[in-house]
MIKOLFI-924945 format. One record per residue (C-alpha): residue number from 1; residue in three letters; x, y, z. Coordinates in steps of 0.2 Angstrom, whole numbers. Example, Ala and Ser with C-alpha at 12.3 -4.5 7.8 and 13.67 -1.06 7.14 Angstrom:
2
NODE  pos  code      X      Y      Z
NODE    1   ALA     62    -22     39
NODE    2   SER     68     -5     36
This chain:
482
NODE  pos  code      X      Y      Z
NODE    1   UNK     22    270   -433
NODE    2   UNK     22    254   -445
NODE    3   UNK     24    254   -461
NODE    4   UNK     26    235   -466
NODE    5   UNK     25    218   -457
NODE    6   UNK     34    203   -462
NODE    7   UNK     36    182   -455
NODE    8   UNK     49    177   -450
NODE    9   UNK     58    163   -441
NODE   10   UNK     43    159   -433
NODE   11   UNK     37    176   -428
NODE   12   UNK     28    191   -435
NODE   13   UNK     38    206   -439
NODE   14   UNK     34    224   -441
NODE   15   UNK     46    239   -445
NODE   16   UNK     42    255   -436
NODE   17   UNK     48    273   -439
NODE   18   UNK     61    284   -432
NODE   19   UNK     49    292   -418
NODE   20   UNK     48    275   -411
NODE   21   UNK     68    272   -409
NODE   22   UNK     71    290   -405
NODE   23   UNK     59    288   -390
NODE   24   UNK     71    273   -383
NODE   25   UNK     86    282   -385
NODE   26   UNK    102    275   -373
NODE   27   UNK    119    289   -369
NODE   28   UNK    130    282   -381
NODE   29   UNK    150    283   -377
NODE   30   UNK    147    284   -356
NODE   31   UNK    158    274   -351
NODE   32   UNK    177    267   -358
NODE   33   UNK    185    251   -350
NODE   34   UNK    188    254   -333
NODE   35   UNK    171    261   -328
NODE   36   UNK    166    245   -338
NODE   37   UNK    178    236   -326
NODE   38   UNK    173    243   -311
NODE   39   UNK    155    241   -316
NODE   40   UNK    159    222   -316
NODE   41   UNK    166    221   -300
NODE   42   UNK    151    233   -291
NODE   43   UNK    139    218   -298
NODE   44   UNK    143    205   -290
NODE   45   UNK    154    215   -275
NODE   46   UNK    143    209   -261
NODE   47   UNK    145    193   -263
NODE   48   UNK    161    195   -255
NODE   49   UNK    151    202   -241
NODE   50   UNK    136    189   -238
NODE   51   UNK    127    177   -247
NODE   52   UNK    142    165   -250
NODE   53   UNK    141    160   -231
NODE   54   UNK    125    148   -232
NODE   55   UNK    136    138   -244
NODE   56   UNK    144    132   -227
NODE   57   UNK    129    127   -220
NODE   58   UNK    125    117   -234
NODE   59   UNK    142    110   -239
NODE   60   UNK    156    113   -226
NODE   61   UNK    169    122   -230
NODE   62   UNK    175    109   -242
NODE   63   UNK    160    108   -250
NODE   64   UNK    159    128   -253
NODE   65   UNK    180    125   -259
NODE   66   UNK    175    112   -272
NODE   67   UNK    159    123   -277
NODE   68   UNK    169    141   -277
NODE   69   UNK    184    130   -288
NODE   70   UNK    172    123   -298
NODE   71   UNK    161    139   -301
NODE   72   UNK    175    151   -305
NODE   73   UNK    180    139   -317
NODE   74   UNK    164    140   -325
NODE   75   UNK    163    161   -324
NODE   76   UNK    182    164   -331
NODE   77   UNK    177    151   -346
NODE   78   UNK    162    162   -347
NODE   79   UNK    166    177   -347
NODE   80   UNK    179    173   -361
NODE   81   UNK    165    169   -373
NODE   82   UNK    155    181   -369
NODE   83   UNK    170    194   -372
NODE   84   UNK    168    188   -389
NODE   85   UNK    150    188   -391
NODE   86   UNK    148    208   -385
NODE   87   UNK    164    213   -396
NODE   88   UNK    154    203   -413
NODE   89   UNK    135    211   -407
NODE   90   UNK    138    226   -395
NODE   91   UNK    120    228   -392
NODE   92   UNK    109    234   -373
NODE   93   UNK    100    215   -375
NODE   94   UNK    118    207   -372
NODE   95   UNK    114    189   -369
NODE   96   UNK     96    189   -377
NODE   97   UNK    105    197   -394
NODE   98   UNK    117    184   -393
NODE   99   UNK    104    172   -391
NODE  100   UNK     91    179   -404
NODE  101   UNK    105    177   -416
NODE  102   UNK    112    159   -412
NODE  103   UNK     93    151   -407
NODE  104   UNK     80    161   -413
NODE  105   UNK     65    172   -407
NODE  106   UNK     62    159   -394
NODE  107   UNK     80    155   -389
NODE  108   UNK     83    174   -388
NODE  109   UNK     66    179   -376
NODE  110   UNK     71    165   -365
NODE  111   UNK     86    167   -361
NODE  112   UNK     82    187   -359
NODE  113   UNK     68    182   -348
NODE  114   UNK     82    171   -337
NODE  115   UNK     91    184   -336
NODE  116   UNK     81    197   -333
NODE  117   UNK     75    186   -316
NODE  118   UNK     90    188   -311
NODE  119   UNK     94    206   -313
NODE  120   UNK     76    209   -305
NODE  121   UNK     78    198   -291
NODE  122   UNK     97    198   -286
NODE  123   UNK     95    218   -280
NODE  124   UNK     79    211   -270
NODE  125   UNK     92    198   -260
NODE  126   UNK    103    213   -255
NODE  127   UNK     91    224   -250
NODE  128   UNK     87    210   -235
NODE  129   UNK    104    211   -232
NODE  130   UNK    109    226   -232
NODE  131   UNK     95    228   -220
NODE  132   UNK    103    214   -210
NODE  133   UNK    118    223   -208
NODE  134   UNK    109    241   -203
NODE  135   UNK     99    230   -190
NODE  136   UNK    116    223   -183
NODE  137   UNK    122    242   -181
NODE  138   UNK    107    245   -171
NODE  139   UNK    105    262   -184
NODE  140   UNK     86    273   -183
NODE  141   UNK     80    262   -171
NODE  142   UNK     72    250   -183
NODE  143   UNK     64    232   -179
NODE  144   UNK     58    230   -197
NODE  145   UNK     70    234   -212
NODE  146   UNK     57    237   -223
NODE  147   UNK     62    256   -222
NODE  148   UNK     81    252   -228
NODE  149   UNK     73    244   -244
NODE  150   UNK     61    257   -246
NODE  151   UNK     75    269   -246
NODE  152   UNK     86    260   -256
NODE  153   UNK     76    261   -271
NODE  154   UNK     71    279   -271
NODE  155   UNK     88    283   -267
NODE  156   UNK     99    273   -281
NODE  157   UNK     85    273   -293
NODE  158   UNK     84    292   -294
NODE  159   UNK    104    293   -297
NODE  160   UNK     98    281   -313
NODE  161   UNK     84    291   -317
NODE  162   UNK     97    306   -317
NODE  163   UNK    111    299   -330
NODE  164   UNK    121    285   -335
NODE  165   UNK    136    295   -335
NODE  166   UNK    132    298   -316
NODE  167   UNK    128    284   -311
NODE  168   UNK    143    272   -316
NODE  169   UNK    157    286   -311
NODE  170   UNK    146    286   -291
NODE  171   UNK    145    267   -294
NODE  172   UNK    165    265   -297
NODE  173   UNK    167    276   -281
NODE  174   UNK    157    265   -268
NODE  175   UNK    164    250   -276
NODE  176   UNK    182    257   -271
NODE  177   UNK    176    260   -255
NODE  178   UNK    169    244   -253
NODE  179   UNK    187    237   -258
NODE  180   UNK    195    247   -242
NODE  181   UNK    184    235   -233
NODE  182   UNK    189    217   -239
NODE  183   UNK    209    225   -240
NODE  184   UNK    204    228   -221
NODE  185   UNK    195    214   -216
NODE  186   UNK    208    201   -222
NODE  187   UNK    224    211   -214
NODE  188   UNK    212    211   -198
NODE  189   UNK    208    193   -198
NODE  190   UNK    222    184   -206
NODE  191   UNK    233    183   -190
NODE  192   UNK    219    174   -183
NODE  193   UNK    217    162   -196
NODE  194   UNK    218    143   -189
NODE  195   UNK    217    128   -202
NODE  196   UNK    206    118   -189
NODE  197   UNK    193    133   -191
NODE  198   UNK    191    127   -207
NODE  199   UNK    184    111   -201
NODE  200   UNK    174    115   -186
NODE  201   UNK    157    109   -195
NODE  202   UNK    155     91   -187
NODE  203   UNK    152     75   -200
NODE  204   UNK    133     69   -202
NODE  205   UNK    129     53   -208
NODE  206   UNK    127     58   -225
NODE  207   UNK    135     48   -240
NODE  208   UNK    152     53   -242
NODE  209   UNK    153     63   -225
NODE  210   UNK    171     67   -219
NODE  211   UNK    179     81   -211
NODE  212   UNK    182     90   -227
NODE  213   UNK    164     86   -233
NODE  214   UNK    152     85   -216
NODE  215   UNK    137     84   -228
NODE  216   UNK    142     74   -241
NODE  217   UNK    144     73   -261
NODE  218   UNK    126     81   -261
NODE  219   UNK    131     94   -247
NODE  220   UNK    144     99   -260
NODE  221   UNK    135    101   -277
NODE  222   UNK    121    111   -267
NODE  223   UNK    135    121   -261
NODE  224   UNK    137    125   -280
NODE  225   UNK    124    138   -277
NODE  226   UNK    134    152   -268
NODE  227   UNK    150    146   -274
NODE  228   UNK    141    156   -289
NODE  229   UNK    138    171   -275
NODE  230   UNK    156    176   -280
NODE  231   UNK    153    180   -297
NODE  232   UNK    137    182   -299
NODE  233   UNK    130    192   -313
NODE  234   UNK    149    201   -320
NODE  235   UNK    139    192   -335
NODE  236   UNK    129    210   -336
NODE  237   UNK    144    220   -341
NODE  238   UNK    139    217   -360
NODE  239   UNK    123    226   -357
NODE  240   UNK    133    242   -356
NODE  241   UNK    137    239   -374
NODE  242   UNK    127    254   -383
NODE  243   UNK    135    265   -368
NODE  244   UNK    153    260   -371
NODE  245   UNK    165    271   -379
NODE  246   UNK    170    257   -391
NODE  247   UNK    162    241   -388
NODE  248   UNK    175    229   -399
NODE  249   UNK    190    235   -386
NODE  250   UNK    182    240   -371
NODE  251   UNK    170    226   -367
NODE  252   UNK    184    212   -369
NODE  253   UNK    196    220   -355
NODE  254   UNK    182    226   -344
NODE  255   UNK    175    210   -341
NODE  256   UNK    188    200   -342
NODE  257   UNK    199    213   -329
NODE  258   UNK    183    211   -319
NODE  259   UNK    182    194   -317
NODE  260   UNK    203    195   -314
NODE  261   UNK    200    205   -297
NODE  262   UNK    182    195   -293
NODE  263   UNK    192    179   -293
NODE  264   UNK    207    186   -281
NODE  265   UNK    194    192   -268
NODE  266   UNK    184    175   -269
NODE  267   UNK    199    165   -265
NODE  268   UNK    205    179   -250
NODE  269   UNK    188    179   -240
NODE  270   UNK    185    161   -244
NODE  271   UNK    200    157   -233
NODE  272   UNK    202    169   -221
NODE  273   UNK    183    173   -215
NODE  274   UNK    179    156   -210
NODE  275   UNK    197    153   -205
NODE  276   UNK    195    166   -194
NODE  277   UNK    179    164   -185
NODE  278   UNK    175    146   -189
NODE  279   UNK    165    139   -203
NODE  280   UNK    150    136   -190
NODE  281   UNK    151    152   -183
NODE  282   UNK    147    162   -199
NODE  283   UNK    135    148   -209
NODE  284   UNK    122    158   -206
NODE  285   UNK    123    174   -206
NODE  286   UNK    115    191   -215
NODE  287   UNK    129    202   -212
NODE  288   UNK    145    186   -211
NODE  289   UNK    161    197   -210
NODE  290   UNK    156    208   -194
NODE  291   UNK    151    192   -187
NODE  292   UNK    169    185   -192
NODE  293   UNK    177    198   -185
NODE  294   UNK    169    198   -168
NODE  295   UNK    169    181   -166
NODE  296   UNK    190    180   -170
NODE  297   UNK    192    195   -158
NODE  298   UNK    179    190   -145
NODE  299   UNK    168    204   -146
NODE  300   UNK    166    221   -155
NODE  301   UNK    179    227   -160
NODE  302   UNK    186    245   -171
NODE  303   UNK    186    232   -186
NODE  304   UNK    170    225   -184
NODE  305   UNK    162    242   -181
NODE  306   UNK    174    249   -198
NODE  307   UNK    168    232   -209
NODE  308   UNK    150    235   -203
NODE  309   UNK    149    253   -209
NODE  310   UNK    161    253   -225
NODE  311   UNK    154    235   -228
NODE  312   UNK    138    241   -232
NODE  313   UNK    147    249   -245
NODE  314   UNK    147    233   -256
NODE  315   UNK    130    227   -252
NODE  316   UNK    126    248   -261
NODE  317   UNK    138    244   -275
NODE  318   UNK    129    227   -280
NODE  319   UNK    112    234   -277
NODE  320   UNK    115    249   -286
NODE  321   UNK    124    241   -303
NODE  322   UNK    111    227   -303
NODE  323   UNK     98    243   -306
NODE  324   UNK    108    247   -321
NODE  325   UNK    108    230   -327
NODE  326   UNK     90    223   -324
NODE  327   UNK     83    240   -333
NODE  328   UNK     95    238   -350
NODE  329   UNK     89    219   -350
NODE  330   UNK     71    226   -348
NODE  331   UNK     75    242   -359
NODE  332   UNK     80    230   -374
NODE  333   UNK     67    217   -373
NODE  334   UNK     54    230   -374
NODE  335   UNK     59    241   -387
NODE  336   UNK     61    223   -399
NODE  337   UNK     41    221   -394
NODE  338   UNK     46    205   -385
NODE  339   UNK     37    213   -368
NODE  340   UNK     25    229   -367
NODE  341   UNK     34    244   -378
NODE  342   UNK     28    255   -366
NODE  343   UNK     43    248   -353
NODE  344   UNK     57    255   -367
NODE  345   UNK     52    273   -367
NODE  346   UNK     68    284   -361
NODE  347   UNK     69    302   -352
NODE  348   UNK     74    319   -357
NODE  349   UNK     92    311   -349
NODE  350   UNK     92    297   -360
NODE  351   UNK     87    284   -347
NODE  352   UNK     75    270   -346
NODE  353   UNK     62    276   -334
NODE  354   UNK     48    265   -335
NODE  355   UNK     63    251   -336
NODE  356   UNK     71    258   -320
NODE  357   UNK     52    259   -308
NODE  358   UNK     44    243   -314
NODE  359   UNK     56    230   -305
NODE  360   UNK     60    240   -292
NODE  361   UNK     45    242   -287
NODE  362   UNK     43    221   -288
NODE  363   UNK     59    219   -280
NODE  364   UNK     53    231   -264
NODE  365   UNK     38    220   -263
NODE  366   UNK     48    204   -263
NODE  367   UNK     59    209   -249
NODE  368   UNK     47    218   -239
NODE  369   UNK     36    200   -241
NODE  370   UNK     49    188   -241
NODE  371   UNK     64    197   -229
NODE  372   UNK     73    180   -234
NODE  373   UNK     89    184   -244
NODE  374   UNK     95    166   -244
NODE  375   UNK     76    160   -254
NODE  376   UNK     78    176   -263
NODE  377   UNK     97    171   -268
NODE  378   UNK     92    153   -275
NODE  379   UNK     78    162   -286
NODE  380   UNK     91    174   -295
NODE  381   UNK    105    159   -296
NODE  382   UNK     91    148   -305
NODE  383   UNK     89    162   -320
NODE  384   UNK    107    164   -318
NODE  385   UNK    112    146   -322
NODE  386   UNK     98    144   -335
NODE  387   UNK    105    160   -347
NODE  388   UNK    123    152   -345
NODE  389   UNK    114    137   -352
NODE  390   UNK    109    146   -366
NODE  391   UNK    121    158   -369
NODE  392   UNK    135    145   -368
NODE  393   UNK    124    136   -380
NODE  394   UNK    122    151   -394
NODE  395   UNK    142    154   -393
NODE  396   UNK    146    137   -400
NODE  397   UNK    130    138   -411
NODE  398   UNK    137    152   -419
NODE  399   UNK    156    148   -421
NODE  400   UNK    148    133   -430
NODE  401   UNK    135    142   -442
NODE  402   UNK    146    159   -442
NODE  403   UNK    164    154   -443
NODE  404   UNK    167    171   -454
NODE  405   UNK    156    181   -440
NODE  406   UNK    167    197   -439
NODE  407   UNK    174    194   -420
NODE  408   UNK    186    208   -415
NODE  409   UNK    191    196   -398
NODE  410   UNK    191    179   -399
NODE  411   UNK    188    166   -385
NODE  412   UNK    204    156   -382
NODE  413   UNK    202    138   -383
NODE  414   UNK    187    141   -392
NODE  415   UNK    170    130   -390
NODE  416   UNK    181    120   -379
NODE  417   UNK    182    134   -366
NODE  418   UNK    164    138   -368
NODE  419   UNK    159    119   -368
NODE  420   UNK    166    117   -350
NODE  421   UNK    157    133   -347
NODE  422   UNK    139    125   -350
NODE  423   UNK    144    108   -342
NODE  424   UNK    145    117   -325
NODE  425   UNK    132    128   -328
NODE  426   UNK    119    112   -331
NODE  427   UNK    128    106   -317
NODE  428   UNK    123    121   -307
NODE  429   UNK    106    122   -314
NODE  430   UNK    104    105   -306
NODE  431   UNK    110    113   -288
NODE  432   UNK     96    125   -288
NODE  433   UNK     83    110   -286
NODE  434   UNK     92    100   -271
NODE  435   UNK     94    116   -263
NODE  436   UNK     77    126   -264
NODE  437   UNK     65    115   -272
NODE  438   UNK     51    128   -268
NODE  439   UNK     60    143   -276
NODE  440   UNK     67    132   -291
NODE  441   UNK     48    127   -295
NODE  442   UNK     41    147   -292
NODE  443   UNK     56    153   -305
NODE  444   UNK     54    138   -317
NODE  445   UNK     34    142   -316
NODE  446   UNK     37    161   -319
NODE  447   UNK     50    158   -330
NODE  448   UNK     35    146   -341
NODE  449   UNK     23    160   -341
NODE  450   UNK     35    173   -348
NODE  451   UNK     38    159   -362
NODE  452   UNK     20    157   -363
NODE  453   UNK     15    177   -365
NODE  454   UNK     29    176   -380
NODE  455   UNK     22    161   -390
NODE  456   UNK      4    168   -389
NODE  457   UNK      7    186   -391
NODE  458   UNK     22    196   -393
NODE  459   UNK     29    183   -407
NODE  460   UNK     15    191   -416
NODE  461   UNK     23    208   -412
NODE  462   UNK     43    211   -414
NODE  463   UNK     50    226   -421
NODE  464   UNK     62    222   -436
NODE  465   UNK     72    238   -434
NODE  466   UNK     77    237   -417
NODE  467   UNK     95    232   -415
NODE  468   UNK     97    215   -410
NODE  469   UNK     84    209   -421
NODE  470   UNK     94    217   -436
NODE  471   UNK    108    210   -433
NODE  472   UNK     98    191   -433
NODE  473   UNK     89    199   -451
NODE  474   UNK    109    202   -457
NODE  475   UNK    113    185   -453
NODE  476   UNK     97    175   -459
NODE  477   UNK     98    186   -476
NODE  478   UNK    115    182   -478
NODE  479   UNK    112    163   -473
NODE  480   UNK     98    164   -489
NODE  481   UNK    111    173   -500
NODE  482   UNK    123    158   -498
């Protein structure tokens, strides 16, 4: 399998042989666009339906305005430099092949690994609540949800297992579902809204506390946290890349359209569920717009019982996409030797397998552990923020170093629009700590060893053929040449 090894960068190289490559094998050409589009929106769809609530608990609902204003801000800069980045290098490592190139073998592992923390975790967080909301239906008779989760990952696991193809077209369709539900949820509850809802959270003693802010100038950066529930991880649809009918068109408009609809439904359940039911009401809740509903109607209603069911919809979209994503991460950092080249290997079906069962496996074992959503939420919004860090980061590094970096799309505004990007992601980075100190430390600890297992052993051990380091070996050759 090697035929030649080589330093470089700070790491040990080794080229390998087709066999190698032809055994981690992705579906090329699955999906154009729209699936792309939609695969953006099923993401971070069930946001909209839990999650984004605690921010009220710890901010007010001014404080989860300013955090949702602010974090939207920091997405839509985002996602306009990451447009650009998966047009330039359409590879499955997305973020850590942007990064490789920009910051090196280091930069690259870490800001996979951040990422790949939040994929793996993220789907763990909707499991609990999805099983919050089955438990609210009073469905199977369950006192224990560990069941749900169980069945969650056989079940959407296998449709991966099966095919790409398959599994983003089934993907699109519950994500459309899931839509039917917000559409129906904010025609139910917007003749119930009431300004004074809003505000219902009563001041504490903190500094800055007020009406709008009942917990203060600190109450509202922690709020920052699930303001980011809204568009958390539409970052991932560059990982589709090597599936994407042509990556330089579709990528731009599909995440970009994505983050278009993502930022409409923010602003529409941001309003109207708290102004509905009460910001109190709802602070706390696993399954928030049932509990909206019922408590702007008085009691259970059709819509309540309608959300409930077709809202579990949106938890299944996000749970399901965030498979797809958290397996390419996996699948690319594998097959460039930067984790066990074992967890690369494809199927007859051209999927990740050993990719696909490792983190789920993790992830039922955290839920079933844990059964906390909100500790679970915090973990995957710190690997979130630090790979914004560093993504932002490598985008301006390379319209620096690369200025003639062939870019089919091109982020408007340039490094200004990705500098205010990473300002707010340090910002949130910063959240994660006053929020959940515990589960900030056992990320960053985690996140230390990963970095710890690269700089003694698979540094050593990269593959110089696989396609995100060529693209890095391309540019440092050409870097020599000049």
């Amino acid at each position: 399998m090697r035929d030649g090894k080589r330093h470089l960068a700070g790491a040990d190289y080794e080229r390998v042989d087709a066999a190698y490559l032809h055994r981690r094998q992705l579906r090329r050409g699955a999906a154009g666009w729209v699936l792309l589009a939609g695969l953006g929106v099923s993401y971070v769809i069930s946001g909209d339906f839990a999650g984004w609530n605690f921010g009220l608990a710890h901010g007010g609902w001014g404080g989860l305005l300013l955090a949702t204003l602010l974090m939207g801000t920091m997405y839509t800069c985002m996602v306009f430099g990451l447009a650009e980045l998966a047009a330039a290098m359409p590879v499955a490592g997305a973020g850590y092949g942007f990064a490789r190139r920009a910051l090196g073998p280091l930069g690259g592992f870490a800001t996979g690994t951040a990422i790949l923390i939040e994929y793996a975790i993220a789907p763990a967080a909707i499991a609990v609540f999805i099983g919050g909301y089955v438990e609210a239906l009073g469905l199977f008779g369950l006192t224990n949800a560990w069941p749900i989760y169980l069945a969650c990952y056989a079940i959407f696991v296998g449709v991966h297992l099966y095919g790409v193809g398959e599994a983003l077209r089934l993907m699109f369709v519950i994500t459309a579902v899931a839509v039917v539900a917000l559409v129906a949820f904010v025609a139910g509850m917007i003749f119930h809204f009431d300004t004074g809802k809003l505000f219902d959270i009563a001041p504490t003693d903190a500094f800055g506390a007020s009406a709008f802010l009942p917990f203060g100038i600190a109450g509202a950066l922690a709020a920052l946290v699930y303001g980011i529930w809204f568009f958390l991880a539409v970052e991932g649809v560059p990982l589709a890349a090597e599936e994407a009918r042509d990556p330089s068109e579709d990528m731009p408009k599909g995440i970009i359209g994505a983050m278009l609809v993502l930022l409409v439904f923010a602003a529409f359940i941001l309003v109207v569920a708290p102004g509905g039911a009460g910001s109190s009401a709802i602070a706390e809740s696993d399954n928030p717009l049932p509990h909206a509903v019922r408590a702007a109607f008085g009691g259970n209603t059709a819509l309540s019982e309608f959300i409930n069911y077709v809202g579990l919809a949106g938890l299944v979209a996000s749970f399901f996409s965030l498979i797809y994503a958290y397996s390419r991460q996996l699948f690319a950092l594998s097959r460039a030797g930067y984790l066990p080249r074992w967890l690369s290997l494809t199927g007859r079906r051209k999927t990740p397998f050993t990719a696909l069962l490792v983190p789920a496996t993790i992830g039922f074992v955290l839920a079933a552990v844990t059964r906390d959503g909100a500790m679970l939420v915090d973990i995957a919004v710190f690997g979130a923020t630090v790979s914004y860090v560093l993504m932002m980061t490598s985008h301006i590094v390379l319209r620096v170093r690369e200025p003639d970096l062939p870019r089919p799309y091109r982020t408007p505004g340039g490094v200004v629009t990705t500098g205010i990007a990473l300002v707010l992601a340090i910002m949130a980075v910063v959240a994660t700590f006053l929020v959940d100190m515990k589960a900030a430390a056992i990320t960053a600890l985690i996140f230390l060893a990963a970095i710890a297992f690269f700089w003694f052993y698979s540094r050593h051990r990269l593959v110089a053929n696989a396609p995100e380091e060529e693209f890095a070996a391309v540019a440092e050759a050409e870097s020599e040449l000049a």
